[in-house]
C-alpha positions, 0 to 999 in steps of 0.5 A: 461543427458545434464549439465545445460546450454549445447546447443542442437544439431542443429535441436533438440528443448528441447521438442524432448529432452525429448521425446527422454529420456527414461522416458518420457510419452506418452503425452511427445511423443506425443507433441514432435511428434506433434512438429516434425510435425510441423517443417518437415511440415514448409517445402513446398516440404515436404508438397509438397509431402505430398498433392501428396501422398495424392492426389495419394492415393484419385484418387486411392481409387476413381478409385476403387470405381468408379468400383466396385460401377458403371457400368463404364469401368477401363479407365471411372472410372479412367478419373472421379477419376482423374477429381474428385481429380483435384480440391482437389489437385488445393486446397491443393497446393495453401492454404497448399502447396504453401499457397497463400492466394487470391482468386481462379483465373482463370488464376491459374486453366488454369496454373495448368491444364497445368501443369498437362498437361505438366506432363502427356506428360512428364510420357509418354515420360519418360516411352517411353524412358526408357522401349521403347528405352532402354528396362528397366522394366516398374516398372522403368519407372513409378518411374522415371516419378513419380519423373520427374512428382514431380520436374517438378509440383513442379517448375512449381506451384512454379515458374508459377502456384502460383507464388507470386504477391508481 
């Protein structure tokens, strides 16, 4: 235990405390889980990363259920599970990730569909070079261009796509 009246350590708030003790109840925990949430989520590259997991993890299931429940092909399938998590992920960036609250405009959607544009050149490049030209297993290729794919949306929405009128 902590002397009354000693400063926390940086980046620890009195409910993370507590729930770290080990006497504290599940409620405690769970408030202070809450709490941590709260604050990794004050961060718009993690809640970046999150809305791309999740917007990943929605195109996925989508593709599989386009076809297993429909006469379409994989690469069908796959075009109208992405076409479908576009605008859910054009949402999730601009309310939560970026959180610009005007309404949706036209020059936005453009601005993002050349993103992802841009992005999707920038995979196949990256996974050209790299297991093309440089011979490398294609698991590492798609790494490096998930990550090319994060940095590069992540500015371009940042800078270009949401970028503040204020």
């Amino acid at each position: 235990d902590r002397p009354v009246g000693q400063r926390l350590p940086p980046g620890r708030g009195a409910v993370e405390d507590v729930a770290l003790k080990l006497g504290a109840s599940t409620a405690q925990r769970q408030v202070a889980l809450i709490a941590l949430a709260r604050k990794a989520l004050a961060s718009p590259i993690l809640r970046f990363l999150v809305v791309g997991g999740g917007n990943t993890l929605l195109y996925a299931v989508l593709s599989l259920l386009f076809m297993w429940l429909l006469p379409f092909s994989k690469q069908v399938s796959s075009t109208l599970a992405y076409l479908t998590a576009i605008p859910v992920a054009f949402l999730a960036y601009k309310k939560f990730v970026f959180r610009v609250g005007s309404a949706v405009s036209h020059s936005e959607i453009l601005r993002f569909l050349v993103t992802h544009g841009v992005n999707l050149v920038v995979a196949y490049v990256v996974v050209a070079i790299l297991c093309g030209t440089f011979g490398l297993p294609r698991e590492v290729g798609v790494l490096a261009s998930c990550a090319a794919f994060a940095i590069i949306g992540y500015i371009l929405m940042k800078l270009w796509v949401f970028r503040s009128t204020s």
